[in-house]
N, C-alpha and C positions, 0 to 999 in steps of 0.2 A: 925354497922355503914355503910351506904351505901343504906340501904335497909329501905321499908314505913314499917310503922309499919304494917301494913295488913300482911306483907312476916315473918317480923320479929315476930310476934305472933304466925305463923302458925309453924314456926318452935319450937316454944315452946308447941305445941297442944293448941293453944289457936284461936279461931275460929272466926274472927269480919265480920259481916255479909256484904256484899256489893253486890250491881247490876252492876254498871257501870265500877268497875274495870275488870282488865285484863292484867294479870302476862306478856303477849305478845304484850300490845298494852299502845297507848299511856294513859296516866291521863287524864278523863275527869272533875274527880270530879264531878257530877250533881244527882247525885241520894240523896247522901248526908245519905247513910241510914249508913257508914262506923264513923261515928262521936262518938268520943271517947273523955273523957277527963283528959287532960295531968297538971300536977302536974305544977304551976308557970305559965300555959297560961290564960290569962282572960276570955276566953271561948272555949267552943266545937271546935275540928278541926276534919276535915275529914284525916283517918289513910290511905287511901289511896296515898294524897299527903304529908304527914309529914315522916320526916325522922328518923330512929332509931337515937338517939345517947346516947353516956354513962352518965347515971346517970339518962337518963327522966322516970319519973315514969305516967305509962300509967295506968286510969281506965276504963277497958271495963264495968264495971257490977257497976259504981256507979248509983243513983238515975239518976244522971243530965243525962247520958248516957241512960239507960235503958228507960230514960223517952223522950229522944231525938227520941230513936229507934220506940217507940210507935206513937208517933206524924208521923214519915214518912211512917209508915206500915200505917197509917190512909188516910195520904193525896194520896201518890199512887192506892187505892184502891178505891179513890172516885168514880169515872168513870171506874172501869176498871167492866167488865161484870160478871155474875156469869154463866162462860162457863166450870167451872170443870166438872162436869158430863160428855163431851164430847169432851171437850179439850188434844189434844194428847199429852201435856205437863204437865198433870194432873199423881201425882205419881214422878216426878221428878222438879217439878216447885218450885222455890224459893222465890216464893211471899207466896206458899201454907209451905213451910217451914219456913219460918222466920213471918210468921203471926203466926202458934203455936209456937214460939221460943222467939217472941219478940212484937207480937200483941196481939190477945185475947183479944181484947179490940172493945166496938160497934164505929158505925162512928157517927159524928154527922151531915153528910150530907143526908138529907133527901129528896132533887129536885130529879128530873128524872136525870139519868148519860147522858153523853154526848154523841153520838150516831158517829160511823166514818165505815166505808169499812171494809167488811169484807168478808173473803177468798178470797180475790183477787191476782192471777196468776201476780206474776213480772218474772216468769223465769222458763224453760224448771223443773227444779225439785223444787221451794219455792214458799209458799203460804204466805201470807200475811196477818193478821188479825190488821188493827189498831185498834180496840178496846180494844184490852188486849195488847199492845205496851205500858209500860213506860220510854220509851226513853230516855235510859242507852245509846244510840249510840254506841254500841259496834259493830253493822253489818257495819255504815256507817264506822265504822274508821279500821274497817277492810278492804274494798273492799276502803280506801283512802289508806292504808297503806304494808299491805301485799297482795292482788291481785294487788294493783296497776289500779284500775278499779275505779274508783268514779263515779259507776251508782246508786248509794245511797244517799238520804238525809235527812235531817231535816227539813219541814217546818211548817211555821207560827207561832202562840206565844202563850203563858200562856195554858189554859188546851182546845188549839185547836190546839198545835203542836203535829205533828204526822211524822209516818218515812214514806216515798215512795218512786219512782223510776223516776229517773228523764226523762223529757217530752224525749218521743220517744227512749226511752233506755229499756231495759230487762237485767235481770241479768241470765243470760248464761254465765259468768264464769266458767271453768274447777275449779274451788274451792268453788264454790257457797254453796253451801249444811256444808261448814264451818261455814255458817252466822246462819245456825239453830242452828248448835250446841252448838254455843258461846249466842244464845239468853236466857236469865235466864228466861223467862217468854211463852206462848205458842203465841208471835206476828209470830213468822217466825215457820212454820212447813216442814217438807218435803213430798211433794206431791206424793212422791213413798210411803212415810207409813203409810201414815192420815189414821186412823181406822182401820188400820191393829191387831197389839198385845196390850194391854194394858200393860205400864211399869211393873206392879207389877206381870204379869203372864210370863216375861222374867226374865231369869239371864245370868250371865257375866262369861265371863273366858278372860282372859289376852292373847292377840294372836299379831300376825304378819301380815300386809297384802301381803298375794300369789301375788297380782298385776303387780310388778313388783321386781325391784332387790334391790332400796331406803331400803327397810326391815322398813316401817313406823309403830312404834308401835302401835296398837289399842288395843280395849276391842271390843270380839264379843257376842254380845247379840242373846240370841237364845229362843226360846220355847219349851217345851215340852207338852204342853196343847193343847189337841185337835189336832193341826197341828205339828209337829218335826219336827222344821223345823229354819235354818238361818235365823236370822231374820236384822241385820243391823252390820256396822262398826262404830263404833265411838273410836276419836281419843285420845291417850295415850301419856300423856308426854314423852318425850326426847329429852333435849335440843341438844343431838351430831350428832341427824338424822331428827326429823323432828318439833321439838318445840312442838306445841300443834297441828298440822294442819293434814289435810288428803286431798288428792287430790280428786274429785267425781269421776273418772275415779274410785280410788282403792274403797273410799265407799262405791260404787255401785255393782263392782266386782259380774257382770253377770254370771262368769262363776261358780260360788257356791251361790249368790243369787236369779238368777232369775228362774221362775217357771218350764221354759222345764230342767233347770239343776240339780233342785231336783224331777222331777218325773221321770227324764231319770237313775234314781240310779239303780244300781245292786246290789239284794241284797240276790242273793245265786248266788252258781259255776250254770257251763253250761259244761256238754261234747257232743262233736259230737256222734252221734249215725252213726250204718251201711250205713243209709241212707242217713247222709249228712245232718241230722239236728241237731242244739243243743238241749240240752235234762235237763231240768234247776234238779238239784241234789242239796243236803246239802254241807256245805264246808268241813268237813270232810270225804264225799267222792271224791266230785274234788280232794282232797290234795293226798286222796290215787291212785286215777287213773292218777294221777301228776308225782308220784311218781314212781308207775308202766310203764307208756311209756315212762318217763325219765330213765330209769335206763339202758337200753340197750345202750344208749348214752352215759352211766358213768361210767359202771361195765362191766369188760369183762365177760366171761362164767366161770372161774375161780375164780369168787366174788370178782378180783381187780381192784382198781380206774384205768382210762385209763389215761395218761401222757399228752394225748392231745384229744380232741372230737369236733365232729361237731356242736358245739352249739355256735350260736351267740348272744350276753344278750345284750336287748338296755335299757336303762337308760332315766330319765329325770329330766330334769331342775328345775322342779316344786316339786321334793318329797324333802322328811326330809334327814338333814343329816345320823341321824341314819339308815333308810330305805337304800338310798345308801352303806354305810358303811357296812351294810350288805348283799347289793347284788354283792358289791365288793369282800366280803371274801367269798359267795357262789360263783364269776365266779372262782377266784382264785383255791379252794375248789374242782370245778369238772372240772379245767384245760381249763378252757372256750376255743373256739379260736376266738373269736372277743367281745370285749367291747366297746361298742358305748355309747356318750352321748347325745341327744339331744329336743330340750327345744320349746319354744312358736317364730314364727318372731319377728324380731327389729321390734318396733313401733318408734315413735317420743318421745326425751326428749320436755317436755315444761321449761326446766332452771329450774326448782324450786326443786319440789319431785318425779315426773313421771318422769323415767328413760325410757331410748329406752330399753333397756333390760329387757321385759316384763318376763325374767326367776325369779323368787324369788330366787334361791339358786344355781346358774352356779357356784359362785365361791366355795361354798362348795359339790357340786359335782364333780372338777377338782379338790380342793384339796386331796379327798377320791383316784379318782384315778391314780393320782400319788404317792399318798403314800405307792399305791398297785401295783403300775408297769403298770398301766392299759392303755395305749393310747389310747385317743380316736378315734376310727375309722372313725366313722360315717355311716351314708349311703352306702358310697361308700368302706368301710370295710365290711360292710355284704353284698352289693350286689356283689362283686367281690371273697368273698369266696361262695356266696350261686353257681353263676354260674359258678364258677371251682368243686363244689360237695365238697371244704373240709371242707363246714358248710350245712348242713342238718335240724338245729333247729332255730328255732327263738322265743325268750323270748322280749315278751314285756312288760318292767314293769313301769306303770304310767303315759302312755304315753296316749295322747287327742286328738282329732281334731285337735286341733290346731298348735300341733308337730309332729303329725305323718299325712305328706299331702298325701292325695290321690293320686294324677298324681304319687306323686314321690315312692310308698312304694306297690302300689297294685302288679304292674309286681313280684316284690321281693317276696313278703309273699306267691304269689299264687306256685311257683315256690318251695317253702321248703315245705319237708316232714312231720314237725310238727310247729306248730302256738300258742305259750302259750301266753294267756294276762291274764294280772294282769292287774285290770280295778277299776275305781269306777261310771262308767257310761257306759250307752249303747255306740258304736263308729262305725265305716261304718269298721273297719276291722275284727270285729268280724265274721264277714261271714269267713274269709279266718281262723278264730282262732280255733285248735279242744278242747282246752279246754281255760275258763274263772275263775278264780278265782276273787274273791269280795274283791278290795281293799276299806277301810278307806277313805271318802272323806276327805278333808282338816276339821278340827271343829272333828273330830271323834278320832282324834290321837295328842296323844305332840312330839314333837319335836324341832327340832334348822335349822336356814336357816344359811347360813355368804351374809352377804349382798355388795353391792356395794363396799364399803367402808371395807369391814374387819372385820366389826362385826360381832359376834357369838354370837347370840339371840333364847333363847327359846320362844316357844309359848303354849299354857295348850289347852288341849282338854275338851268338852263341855260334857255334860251327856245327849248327845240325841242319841236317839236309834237307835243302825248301824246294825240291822239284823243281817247279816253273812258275814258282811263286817268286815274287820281285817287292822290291821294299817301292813305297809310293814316290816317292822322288826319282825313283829310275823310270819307272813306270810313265810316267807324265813328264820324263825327257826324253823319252823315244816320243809321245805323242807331239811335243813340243817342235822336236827337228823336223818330223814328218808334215809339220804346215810352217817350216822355215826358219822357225827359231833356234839357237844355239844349243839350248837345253843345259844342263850339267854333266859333270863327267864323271862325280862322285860327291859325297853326302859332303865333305868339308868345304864344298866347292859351295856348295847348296848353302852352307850356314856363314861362308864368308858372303856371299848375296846379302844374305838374310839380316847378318849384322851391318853392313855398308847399306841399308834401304832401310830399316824399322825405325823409330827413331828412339826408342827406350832401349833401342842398343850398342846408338850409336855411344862412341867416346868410354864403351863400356871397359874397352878394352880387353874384350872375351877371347879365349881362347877355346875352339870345341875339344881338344885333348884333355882339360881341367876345368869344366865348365862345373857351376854351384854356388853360384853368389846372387842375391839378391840383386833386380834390375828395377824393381820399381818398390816405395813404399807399403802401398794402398792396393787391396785388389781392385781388378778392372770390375768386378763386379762388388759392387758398394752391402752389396745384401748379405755374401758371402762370408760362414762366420770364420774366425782367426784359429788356429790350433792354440794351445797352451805352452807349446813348445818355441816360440819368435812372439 
């Protein structure tokens, strides 16, 4: 009770087919294709606006019904164009599924269909096709309702209304590219991936968007045909963080999908040669020549650990909890003397789901380090032991452009005796690095972020091909066995540690297959604002 029947079926596994609804957006009712009939009503009512209550007995699959459903797969279809062949919404289109589902039947319109604009540009990223538009008004009542934006509309009547953009507006909304995704049919496309993958030559994994610190659930769809390559974000329920939405800012998410950031991958070690060049090698031997210049830094001449060593470990904001957790008990492990955290600039909250804290997982990186004693130094921890001489190493693990800055990091790096990166892209410090190790781009490794808010969420790795790139928790368990310690054998290995050691996780009773539940109240950082959504 409470709930349309559309909701209340679905929670039965029972499927009634509809355009116009939308679990996040207002009833329009107008599609009409959701018509079901209810036991004691004198005719068809649309299950979108009818309400459950005890005792109605609802038929989805009687004549009247099934024959209701025929009739509107007919009428919408009069006009609408035969653009499958090359329609980017061909393979995921709901006109093409519930036509074999509940049409299968000829038309008996036989005139020329009605002719309207096509791929016309309303906005920095959506295209526009009214010809295959059946104006469900789902885009309009979204940019009425959640952007708060009403540069969308409906005009004129019977089979010559059509959706457009109202006189001297463009739709450049920070959430625009939500209007494709909420589109059931190929009206609205996104102008970044028109003719890019065909749906059927992608697949999905269940992930997190790195974007910022929100932690908005998506599905990342990728390819392995021909290109291996990221191909788009699309958004994932959760009503406690972001409903059904995704910001363009995180779909977009340049920094793992746009073209210089996957050909800039690295995809075997690099050690400096005699002469001052890198010298690209397999990753099991970086790991052993890792291991070898490391060791005089960790092992006295005597073959025992040293109590305290010159080696400063920087950290970032962006990697997996588990990745942390383990580069925590390796500083611990060889007695680090500096552990630094540091992550992407504050950018701008827009109120909604884009957070200024462009870090995905600060707060689950702060929680790792102090559960290990670890303070953050920062910057000015490694630059202040590097030029007293009692740190000598510098380990950069996961760090990017865009956290580790030029002006502020070159003087430092050039200055220490050894330069280890752990990378998954080419970076401007790598000059100063004598050896590189091939980390895991984000899509290459599972793991957990704790988000804004407290959440501790998993994300699944894709099945595209990482070369000799290794996710950071393997990474730093071969380093870990090669000076003695047991290391991991795999990431759930990693995250049972992680919960039996943290203590806001202990008694959590986590599980990493279903991880998504709030672990703590309050963020670890007191300054950091709240989403609207918890």
């Amino acid at each position: 009770k409470g709930e349309n029947l559309i909701e209340s079926a679905k929670r039965l596994g029972i499927n009634i087919p509809h355009y116009c609804y939308h679990p996040k957006l207002s009833v329009a009712g107008n599609c009409r294709m959701c018509m079901v009939e209810v036991e004691k009503m004198p005719k068809l009512t649309i299950a979108c606006n009818t309400g459950a209550q005890e005792g109605m007995v609802v038929h989805t699959k009687s004549k009247k019904t099934v024959s209701a459903q025929k009739m509107v797969m007919e009428f919408l279809l009069i006009n609408h164009p035969l653009d499958c062949p090359f329609c980017d919404q061909a393979g995921e289109c709901k006109l093409q599924d519930y036509y074999m589902a509940h049409g299968m039947n000829g038309s008996h319109f036989k005139e020329e269909k009605l002719h309207k604009e096509k791929a016309k540009r309303i906005g920095q990223h959506v295209v526009l096709d009214q010809e295959r538009c059946i104006n469900c008004t789902r885009c309009v009542r979204f940019m009425n309702e959640i952007a708060k934006d009403p540069v969308l509309g409906q005009f004129e009547r019977n089979n010559r209304a059509h959706i457009d953009i109202m006189d001297g507006k463009t739709l450049d909304h920070p959430y625009s590219l939500n209007t494709v995704e909420i589109c059931p049919v190929g009206a609205l496309t996104s102008g970044d991936d028109r003719f890019k993958v065909r749906v059927w030559f992608q697949k999905t994994a269940k992930s997190i968007c790195p974007s910022c610190s929100t932690g908005c659930n998506t599905y990342l769809d990728y390819t392995t045909r021909q290109e291996n390559k990221l191909v788009r974000f699309r958004s994932r329920r959760n009503d406690f963080i972001n409903d059904t939405w995704l910001c363009d800012y995180g779909r977009l998410s340049k920094s793992i999908f746009s073209e210089s950031a996957q050909k800039n991958l690295i995809d075997t070690g690099f050690v400096k040669d005699k002469d001052g060049n890198l010298e690209d090698v397999s990753y099991l031997t970086a790991m052993k020549e890792l291991a070898s210049q490391l060791r005089p830094y960790v092992i006295d001449t005597n073959g025992h650990h040293l109590t305290s060593n010159p080696i400063s470990i920087v950290g970032s904001y962006t990697r997996s909890n588990e990745e942390l957790f383990a580069l925590a008990q390796f500083a611990s492990f060889i007695h680090a003397k500096t552990f630094s955290l540091i992550g992407r600039p504050q950018g701008e909250s827009d109120g909604f789901l884009l957070s200024a804290d462009r870090n995905p997982n600060k707060n689950g990186a702060e929680m790792v380090s102090e559960a290990f004693g670890l303070p953050n130094q920062g910057l000015k921890g490694v630059n202040e032991n590097i030029e007293a001489g009692s740190s000598k190493v510098i380990i950069l693990f996961g760090t990017d452009n865009n956290s580790l800055l030029e002006n502020s990091w070159k003087e430092t790096l050039s200055k220490a005796e050894l330069v280890i990166s752990f990378s998954e892209r080419d970076s401007w410090f790598h000059r100063f690095s004598h050896l590189i190790i091939p980390l895991s781009r984000f899509g290459e490794y599972e793991g957990s972020f704790v988000n804004i808010n407290g959440f501790i969420q998993k994300f699944e790795r894709t099945s595209l091909y990482a070369h000799e790139r290794h996710a950071g928790w393997e990474v730093l368990s071969d380093l870990l066995k090669a000076f003695g310690n047991k290391g991991f054998e795999n990431v759930h290995e990693v995250f049972v540690q992680m919960r039996e050691s943290l203590p806001l996780l202990k008694n959590q009773n986590l599980d990493f297959a279903t991880l998504g539940v709030r672990v703590w109240a309050e963020t670890l950082d007191s300054s950091a604002e709240q989403t609207k959504h918890v």
